[in-house]
N, CA, C and O atoms as a GROMACS GRO file, in nm:
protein
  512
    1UNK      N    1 -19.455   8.865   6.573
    1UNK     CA    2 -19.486   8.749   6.654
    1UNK      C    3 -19.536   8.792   6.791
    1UNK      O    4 -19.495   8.904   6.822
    2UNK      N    5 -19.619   8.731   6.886
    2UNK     CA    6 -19.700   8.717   6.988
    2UNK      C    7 -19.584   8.653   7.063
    2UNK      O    8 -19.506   8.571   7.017
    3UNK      N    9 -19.587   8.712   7.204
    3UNK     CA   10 -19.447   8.622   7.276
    3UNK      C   11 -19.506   8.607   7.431
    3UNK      O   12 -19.529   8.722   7.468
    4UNK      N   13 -19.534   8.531   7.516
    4UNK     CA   14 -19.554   8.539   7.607
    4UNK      C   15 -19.382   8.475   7.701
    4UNK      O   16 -19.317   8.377   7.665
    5UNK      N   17 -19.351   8.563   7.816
    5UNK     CA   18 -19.220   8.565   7.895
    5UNK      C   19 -19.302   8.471   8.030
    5UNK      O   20 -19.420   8.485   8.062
    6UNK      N   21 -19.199   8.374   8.094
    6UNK     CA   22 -19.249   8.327   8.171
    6UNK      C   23 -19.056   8.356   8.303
    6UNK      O   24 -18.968   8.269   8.302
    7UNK      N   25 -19.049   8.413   8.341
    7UNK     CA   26 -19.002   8.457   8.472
    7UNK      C   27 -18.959   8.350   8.609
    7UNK      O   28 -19.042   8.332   8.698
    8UNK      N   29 -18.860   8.302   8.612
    8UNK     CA   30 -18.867   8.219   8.716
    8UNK      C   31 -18.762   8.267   8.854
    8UNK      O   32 -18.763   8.220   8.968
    9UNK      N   33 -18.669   8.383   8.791
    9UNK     CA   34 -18.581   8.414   8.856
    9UNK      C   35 -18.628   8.552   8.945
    9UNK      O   36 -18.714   8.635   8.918
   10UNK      N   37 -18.545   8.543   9.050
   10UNK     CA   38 -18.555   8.684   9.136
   10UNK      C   39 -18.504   8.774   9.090
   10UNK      O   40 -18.414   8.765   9.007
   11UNK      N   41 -18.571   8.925   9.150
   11UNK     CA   42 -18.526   9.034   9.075
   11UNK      C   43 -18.356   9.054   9.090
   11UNK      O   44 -18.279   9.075   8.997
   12UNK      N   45 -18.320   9.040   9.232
   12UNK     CA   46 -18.167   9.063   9.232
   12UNK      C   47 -18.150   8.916   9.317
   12UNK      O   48 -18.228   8.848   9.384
   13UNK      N   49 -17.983   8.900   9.272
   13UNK     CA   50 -17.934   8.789   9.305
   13UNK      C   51 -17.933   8.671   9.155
   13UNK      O   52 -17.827   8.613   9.131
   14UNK      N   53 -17.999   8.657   9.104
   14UNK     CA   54 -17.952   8.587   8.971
   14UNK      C   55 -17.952   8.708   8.804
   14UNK      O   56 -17.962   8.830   8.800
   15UNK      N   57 -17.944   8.647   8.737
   15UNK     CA   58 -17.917   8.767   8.594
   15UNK      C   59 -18.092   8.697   8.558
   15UNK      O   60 -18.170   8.782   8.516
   16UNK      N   61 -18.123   8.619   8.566
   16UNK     CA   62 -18.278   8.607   8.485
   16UNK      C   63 -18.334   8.673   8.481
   16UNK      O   64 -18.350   8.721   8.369
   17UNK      N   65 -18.412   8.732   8.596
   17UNK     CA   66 -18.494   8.854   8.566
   17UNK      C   67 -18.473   8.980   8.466
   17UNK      O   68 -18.550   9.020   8.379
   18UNK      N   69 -18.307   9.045   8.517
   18UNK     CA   70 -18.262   9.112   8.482
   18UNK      C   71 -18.269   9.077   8.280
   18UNK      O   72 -18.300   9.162   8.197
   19UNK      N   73 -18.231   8.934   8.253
   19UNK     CA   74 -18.214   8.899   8.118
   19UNK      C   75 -18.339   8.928   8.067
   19UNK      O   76 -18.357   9.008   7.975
   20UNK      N   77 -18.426   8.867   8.123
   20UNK     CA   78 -18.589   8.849   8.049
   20UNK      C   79 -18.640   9.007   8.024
   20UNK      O   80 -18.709   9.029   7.924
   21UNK      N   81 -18.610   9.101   8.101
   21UNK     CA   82 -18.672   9.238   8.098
   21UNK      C   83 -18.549   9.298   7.977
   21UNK      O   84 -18.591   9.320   7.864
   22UNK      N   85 -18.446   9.314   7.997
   22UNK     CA   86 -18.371   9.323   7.814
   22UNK      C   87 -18.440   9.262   7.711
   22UNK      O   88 -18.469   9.320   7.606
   23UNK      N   89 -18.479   9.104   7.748
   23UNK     CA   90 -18.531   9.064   7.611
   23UNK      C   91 -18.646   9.146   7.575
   23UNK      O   92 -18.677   9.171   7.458
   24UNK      N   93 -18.723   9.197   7.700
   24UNK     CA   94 -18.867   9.240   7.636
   24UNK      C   95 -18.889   9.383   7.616
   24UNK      O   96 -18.993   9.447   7.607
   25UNK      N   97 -18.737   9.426   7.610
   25UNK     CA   98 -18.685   9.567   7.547
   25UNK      C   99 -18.674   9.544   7.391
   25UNK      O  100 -18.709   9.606   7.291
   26UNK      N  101 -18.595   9.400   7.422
   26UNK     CA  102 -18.559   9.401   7.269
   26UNK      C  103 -18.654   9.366   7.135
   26UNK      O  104 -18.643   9.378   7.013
   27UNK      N  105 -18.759   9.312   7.236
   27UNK     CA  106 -18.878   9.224   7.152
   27UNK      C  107 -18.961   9.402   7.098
   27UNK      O  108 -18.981   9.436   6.981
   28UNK      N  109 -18.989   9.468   7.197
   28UNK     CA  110 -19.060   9.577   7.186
   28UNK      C  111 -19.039   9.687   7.060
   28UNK      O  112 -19.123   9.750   6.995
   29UNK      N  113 -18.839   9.683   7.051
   29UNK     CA  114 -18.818   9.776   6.987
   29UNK      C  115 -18.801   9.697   6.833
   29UNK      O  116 -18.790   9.770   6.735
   30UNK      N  117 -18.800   9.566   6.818
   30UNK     CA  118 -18.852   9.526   6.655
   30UNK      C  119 -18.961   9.500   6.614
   30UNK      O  120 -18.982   9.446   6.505
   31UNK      N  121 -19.080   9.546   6.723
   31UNK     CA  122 -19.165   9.580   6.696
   31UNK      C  123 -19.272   9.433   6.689
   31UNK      O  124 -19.363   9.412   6.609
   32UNK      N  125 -19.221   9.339   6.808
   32UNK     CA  126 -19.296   9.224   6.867
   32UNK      C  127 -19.375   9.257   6.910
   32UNK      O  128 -19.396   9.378   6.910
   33UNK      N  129 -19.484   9.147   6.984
   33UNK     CA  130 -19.553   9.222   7.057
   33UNK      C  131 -19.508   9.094   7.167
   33UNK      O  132 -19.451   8.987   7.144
   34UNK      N  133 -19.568   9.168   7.320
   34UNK     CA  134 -19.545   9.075   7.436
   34UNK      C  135 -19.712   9.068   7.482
   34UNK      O  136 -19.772   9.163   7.531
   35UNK      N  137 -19.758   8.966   7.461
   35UNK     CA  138 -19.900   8.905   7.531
   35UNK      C  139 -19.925   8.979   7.682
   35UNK      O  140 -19.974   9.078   7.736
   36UNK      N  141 -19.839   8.827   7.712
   36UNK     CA  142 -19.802   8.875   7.904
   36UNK      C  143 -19.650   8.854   7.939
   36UNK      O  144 -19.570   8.811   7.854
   37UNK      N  145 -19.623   8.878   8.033
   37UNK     CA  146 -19.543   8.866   8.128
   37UNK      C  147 -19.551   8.767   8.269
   37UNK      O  148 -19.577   8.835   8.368
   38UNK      N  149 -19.538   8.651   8.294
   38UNK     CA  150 -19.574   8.554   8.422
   38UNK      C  151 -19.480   8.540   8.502
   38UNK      O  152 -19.415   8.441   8.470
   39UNK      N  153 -19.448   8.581   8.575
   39UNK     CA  154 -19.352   8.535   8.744
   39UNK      C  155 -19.412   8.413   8.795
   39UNK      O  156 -19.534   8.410   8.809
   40UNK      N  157 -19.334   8.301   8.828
   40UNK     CA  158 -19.339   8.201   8.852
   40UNK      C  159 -19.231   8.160   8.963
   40UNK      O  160 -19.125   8.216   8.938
   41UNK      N  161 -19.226   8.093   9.058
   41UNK     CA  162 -19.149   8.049   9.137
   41UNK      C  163 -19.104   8.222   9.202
   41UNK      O  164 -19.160   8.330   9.220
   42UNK      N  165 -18.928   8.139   9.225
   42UNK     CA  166 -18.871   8.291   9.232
   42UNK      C  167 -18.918   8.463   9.206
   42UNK      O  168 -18.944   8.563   9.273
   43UNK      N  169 -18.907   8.407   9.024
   43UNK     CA  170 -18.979   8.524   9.016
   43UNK      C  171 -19.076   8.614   9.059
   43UNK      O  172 -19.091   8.726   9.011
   44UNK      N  173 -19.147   8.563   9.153
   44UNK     CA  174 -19.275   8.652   9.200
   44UNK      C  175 -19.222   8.770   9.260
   44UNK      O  176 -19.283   8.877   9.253
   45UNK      N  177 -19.062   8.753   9.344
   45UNK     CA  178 -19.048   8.872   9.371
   45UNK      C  179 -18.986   8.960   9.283
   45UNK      O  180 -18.925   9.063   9.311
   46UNK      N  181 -18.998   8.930   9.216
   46UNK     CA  182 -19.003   9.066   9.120
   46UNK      C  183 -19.125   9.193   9.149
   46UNK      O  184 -19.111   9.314   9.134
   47UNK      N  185 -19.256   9.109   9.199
   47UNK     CA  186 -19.347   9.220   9.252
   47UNK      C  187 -19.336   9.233   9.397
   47UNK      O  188 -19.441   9.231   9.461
   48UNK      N  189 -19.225   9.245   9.458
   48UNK     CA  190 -19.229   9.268   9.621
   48UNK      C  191 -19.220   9.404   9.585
   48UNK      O  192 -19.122   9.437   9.519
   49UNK      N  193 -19.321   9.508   9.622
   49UNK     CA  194 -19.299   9.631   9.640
   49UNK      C  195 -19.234   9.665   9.782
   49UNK      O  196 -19.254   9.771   9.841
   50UNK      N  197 -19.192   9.612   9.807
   50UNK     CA  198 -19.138   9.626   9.922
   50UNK      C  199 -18.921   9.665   9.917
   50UNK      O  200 -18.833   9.717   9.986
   51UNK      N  201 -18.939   9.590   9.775
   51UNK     CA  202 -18.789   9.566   9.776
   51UNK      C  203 -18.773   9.721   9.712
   51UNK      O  204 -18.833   9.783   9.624
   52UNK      N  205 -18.636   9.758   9.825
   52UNK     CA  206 -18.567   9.902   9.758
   52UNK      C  207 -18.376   9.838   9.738
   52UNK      O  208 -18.297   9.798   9.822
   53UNK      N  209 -18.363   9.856   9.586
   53UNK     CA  210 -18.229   9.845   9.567
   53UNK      C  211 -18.156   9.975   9.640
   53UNK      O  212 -18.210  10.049   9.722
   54UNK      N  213 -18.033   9.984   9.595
   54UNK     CA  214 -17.960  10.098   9.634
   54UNK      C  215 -18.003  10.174   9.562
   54UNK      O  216 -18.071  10.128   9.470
   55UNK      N  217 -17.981  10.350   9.571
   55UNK     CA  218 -18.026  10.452   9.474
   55UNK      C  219 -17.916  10.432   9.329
   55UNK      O  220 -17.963  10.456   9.218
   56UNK      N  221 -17.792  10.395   9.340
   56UNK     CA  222 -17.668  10.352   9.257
   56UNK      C  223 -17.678  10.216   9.172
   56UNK      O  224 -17.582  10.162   9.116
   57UNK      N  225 -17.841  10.156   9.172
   57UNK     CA  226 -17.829   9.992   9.137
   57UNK      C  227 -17.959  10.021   9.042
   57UNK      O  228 -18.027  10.122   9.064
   58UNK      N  229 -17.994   9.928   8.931
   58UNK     CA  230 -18.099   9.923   8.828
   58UNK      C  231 -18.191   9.888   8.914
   58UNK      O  232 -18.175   9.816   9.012
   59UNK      N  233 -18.326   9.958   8.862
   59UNK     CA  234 -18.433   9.915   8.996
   59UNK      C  235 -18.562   9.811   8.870
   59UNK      O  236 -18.660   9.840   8.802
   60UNK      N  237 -18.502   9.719   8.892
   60UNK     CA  238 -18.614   9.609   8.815
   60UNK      C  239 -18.742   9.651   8.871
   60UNK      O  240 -18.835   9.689   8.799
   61UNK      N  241 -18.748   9.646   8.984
   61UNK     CA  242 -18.968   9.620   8.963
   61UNK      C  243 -19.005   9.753   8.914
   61UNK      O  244 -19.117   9.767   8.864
   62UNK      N  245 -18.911   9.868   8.923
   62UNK     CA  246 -18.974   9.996   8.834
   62UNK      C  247 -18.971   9.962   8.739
   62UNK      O  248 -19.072   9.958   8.667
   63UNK      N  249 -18.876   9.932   8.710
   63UNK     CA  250 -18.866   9.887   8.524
   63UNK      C  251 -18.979   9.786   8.467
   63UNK      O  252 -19.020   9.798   8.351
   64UNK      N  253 -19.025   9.691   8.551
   64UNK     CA  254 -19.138   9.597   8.524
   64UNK      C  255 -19.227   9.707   8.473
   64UNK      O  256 -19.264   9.726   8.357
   65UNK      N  257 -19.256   9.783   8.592
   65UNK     CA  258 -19.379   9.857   8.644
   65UNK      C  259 -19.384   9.994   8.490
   65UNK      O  260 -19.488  10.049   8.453
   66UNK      N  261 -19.255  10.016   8.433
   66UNK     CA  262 -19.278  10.124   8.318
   66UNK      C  263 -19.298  10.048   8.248
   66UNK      O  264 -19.338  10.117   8.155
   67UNK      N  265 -19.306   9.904   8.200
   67UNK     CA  266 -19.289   9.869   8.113
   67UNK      C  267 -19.447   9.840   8.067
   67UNK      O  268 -19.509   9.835   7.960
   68UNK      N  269 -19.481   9.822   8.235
   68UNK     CA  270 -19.646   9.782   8.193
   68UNK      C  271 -19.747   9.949   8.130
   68UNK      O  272 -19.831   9.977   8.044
   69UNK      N  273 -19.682  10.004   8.220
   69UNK     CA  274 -19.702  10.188   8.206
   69UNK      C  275 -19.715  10.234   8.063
   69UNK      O  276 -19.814  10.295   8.021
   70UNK      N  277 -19.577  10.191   7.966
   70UNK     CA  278 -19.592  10.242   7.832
   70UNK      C  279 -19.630  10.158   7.732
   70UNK      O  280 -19.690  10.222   7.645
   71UNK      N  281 -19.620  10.038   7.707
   71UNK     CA  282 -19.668   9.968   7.691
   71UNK      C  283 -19.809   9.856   7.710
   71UNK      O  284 -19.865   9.799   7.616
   72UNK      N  285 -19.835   9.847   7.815
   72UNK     CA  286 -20.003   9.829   7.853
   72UNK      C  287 -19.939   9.635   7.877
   72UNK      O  288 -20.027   9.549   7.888
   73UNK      N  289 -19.803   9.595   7.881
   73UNK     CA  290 -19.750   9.477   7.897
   73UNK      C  291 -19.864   9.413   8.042
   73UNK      O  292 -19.898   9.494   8.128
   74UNK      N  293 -19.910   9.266   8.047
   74UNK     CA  294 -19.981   9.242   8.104
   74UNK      C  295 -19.862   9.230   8.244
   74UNK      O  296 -19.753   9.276   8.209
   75UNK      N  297 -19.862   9.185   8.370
   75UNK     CA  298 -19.764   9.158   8.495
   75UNK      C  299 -19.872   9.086   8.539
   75UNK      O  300 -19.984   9.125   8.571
   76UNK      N  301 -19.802   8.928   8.536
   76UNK     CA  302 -19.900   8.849   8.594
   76UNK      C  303 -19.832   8.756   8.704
   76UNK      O  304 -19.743   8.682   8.662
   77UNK      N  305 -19.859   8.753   8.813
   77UNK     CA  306 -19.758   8.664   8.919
   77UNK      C  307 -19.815   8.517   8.974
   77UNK      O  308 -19.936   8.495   8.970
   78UNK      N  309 -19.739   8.437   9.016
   78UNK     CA  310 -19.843   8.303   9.054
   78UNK      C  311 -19.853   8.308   9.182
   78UNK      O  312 -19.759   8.305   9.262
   79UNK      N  313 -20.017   8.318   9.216
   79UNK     CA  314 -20.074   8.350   9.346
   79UNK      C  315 -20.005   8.229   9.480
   79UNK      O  316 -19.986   8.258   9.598
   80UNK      N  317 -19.976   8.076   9.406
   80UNK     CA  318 -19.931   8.042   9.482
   80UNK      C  319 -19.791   8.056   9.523
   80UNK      O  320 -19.759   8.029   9.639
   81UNK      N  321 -19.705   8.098   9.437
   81UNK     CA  322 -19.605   8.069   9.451
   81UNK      C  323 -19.572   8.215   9.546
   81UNK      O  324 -19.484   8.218   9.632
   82UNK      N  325 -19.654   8.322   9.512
   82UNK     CA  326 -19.620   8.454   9.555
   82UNK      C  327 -19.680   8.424   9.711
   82UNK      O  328 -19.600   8.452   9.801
   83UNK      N  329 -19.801   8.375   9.749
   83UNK     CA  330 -19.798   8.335   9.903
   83UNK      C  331 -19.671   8.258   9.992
   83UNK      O  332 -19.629   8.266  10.108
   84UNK      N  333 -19.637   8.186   9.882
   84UNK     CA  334 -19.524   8.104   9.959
   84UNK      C  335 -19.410   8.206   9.992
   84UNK      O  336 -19.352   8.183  10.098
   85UNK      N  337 -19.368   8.310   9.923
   85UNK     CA  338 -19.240   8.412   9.891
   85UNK      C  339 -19.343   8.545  10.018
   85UNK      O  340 -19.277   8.643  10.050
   86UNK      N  341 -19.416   8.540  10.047
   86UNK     CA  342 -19.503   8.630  10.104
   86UNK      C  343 -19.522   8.747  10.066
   86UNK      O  344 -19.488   8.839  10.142
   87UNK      N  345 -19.571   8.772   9.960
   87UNK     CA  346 -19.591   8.860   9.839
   87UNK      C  347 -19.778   8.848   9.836
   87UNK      O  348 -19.837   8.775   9.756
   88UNK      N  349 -19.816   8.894   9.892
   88UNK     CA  350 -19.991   8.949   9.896
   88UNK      C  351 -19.984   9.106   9.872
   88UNK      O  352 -19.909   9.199   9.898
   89UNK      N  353 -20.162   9.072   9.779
   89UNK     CA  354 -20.224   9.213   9.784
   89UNK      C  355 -20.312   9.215   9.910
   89UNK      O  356 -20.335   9.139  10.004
   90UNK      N  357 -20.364   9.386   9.852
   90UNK     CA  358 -20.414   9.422  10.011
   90UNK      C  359 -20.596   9.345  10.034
   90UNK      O  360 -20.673   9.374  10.125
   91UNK      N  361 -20.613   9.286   9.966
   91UNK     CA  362 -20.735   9.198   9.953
   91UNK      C  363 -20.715   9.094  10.058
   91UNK      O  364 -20.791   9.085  10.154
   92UNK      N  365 -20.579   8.989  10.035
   92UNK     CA  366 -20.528   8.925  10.100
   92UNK      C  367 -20.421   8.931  10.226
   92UNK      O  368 -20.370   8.840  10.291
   93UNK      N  369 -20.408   9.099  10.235
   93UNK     CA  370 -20.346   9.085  10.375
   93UNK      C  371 -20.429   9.117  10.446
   93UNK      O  372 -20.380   9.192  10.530
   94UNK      N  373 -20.569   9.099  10.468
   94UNK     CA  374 -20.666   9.140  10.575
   94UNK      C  375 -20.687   8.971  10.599
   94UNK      O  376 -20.714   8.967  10.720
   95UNK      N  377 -20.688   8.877  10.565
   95UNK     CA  378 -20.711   8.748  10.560
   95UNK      C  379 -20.581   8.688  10.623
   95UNK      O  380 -20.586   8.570  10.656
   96UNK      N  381 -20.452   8.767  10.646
   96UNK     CA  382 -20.292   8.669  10.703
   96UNK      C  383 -20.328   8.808  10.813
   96UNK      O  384 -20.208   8.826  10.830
   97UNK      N  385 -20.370   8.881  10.869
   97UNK     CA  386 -20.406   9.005  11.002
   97UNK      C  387 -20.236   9.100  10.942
   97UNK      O  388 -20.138   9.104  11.018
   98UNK      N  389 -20.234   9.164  10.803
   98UNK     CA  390 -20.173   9.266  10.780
   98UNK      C  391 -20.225   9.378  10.734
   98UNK      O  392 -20.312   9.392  10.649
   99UNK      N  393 -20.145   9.484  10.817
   99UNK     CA  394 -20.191   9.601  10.735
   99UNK      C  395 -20.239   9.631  10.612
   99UNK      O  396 -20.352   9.668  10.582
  100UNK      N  397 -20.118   9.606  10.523
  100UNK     CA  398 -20.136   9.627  10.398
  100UNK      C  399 -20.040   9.539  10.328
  100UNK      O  400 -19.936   9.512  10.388
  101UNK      N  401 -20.058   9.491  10.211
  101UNK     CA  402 -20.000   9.395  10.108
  101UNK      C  403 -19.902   9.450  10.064
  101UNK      O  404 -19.884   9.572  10.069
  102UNK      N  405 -19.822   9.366  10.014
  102UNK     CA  406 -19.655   9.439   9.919
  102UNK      C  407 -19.657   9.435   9.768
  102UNK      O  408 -19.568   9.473   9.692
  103UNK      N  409 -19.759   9.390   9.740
  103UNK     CA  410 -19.768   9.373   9.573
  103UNK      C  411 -19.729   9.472   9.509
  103UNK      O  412 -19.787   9.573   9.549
  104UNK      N  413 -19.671   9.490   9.442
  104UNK     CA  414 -19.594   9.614   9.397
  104UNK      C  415 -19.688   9.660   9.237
  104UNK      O  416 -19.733   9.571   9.164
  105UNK      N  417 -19.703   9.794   9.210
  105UNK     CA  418 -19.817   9.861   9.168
  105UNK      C  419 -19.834   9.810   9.021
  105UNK      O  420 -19.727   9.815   8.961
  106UNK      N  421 -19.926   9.767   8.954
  106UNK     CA  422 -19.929   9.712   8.812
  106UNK      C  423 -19.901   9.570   8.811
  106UNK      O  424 -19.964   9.519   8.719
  107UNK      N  425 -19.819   9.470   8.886
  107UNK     CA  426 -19.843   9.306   8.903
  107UNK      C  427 -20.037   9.269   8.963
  107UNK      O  428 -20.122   9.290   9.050
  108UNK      N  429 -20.012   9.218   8.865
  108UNK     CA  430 -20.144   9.100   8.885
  108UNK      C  431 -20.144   8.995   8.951
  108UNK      O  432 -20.045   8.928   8.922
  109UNK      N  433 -20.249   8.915   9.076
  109UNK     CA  434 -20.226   8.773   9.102
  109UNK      C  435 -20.286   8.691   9.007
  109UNK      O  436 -20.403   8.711   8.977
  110UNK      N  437 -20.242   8.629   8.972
  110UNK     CA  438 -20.299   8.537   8.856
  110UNK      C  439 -20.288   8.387   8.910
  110UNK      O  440 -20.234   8.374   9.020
  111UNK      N  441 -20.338   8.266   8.839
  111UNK     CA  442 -20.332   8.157   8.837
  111UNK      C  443 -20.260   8.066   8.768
  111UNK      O  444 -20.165   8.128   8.721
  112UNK      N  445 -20.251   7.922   8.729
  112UNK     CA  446 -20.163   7.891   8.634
  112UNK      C  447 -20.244   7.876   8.459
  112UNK      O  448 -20.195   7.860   8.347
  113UNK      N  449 -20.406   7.892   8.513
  113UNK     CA  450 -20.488   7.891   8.408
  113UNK      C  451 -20.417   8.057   8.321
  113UNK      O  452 -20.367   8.043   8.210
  114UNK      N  453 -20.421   8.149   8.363
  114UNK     CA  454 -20.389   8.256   8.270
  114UNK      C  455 -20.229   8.247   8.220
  114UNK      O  456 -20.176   8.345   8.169
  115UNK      N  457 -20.154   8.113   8.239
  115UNK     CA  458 -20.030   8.134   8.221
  115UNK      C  459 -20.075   7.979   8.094
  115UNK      O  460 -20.004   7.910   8.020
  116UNK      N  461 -20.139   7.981   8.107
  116UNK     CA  462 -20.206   7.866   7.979
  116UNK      C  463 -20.241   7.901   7.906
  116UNK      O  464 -20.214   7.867   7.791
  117UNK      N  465 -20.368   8.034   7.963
  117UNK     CA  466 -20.450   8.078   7.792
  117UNK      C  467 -20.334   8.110   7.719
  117UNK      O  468 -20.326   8.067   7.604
  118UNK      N  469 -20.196   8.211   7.789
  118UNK     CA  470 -20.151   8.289   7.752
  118UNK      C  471 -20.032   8.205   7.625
  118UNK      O  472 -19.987   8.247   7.518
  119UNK      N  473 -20.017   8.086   7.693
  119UNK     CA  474 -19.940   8.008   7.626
  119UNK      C  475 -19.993   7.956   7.470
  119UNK      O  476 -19.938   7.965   7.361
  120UNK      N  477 -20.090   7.913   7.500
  120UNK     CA  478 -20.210   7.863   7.410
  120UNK      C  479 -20.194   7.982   7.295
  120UNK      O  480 -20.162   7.949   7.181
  121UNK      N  481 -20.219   8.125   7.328
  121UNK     CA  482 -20.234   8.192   7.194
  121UNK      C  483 -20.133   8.257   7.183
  121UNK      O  484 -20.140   8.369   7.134
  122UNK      N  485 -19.992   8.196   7.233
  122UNK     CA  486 -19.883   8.293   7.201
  122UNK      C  487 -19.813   8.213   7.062
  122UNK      O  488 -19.831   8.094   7.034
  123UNK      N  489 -19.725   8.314   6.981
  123UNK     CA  490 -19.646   8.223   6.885
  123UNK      C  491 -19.543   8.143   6.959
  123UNK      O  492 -19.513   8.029   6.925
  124UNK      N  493 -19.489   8.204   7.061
  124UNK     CA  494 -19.333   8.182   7.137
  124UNK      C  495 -19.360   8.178   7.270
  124UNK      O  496 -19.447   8.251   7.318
  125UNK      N  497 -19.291   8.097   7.342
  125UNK     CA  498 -19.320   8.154   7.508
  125UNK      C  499 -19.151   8.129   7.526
  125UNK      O  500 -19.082   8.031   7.500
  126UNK      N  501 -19.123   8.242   7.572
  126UNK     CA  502 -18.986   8.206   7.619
  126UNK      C  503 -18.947   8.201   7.785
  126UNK      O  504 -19.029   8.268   7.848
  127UNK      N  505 -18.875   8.158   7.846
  127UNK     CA  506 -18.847   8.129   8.012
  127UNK      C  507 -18.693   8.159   8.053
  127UNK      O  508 -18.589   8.103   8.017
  128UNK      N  509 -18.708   8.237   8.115
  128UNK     CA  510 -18.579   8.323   8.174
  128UNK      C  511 -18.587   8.262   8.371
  128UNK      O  512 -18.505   8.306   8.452
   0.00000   0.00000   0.00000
């Protein structure tokens, strides 16, 4: 089955994130496939490259970030919702007068149109 994950929770502070990235361990190793991956709301920070857990704590956006690495998993974030959380790439921090953007390496800005196609040709969409 085709599964597209739709993400609403932050990386730390609720279990969602944390849940949805198990599931798409678990989807991987029976040999599912995962479309995309969409951060929505909350979730966008999941791509704050900015965020450092403790060295002693699970580091979700690496884990996003291998997942896209060995797998080729799409990381797609919602551009609006990630402006609101202040989560820009470096395209868009020359446009707010920043150095450089926090998008953390392998998240995509996307729209809500690619969280449609994605829906459209998935078998499953599940929401964590």
């Amino acid at each position: 089955m085709n599964y597209t994950i739709l993400v609403m929770g932050a990386a730390y502070g609720t279990q969602n994130a944390r849940t949805a990235f198990l599931f798409c361990q678990s989807l991987i190793k029976t040999k599912h496939k995962i479309f995309s991956i969409f951060f929505y709301g909350d979730g966008v920070l999941n791509a704050n490259g900015m965020t450092q857990p403790e060295s002693d704590e699970f580091n979700l956006i690496k884990a996003w970030q291998n997942l896209h690495k060995k797998y080729q998993v799409k990381l797609h974030i919602c551009n609006s919702a990630a402006l609101r959380r202040g989560i820009v790439d470096n395209q868009q921090s020359s446009k707010i007068n920043l150095a450089i953007g926090n998008l953390a390496l392998y998240f995509q800005i996307s729209g809500l149109v690619e969280l449609a196609y994605a829906i459209q040709i998935s078998d499953r969409v599940i929401q964590f």
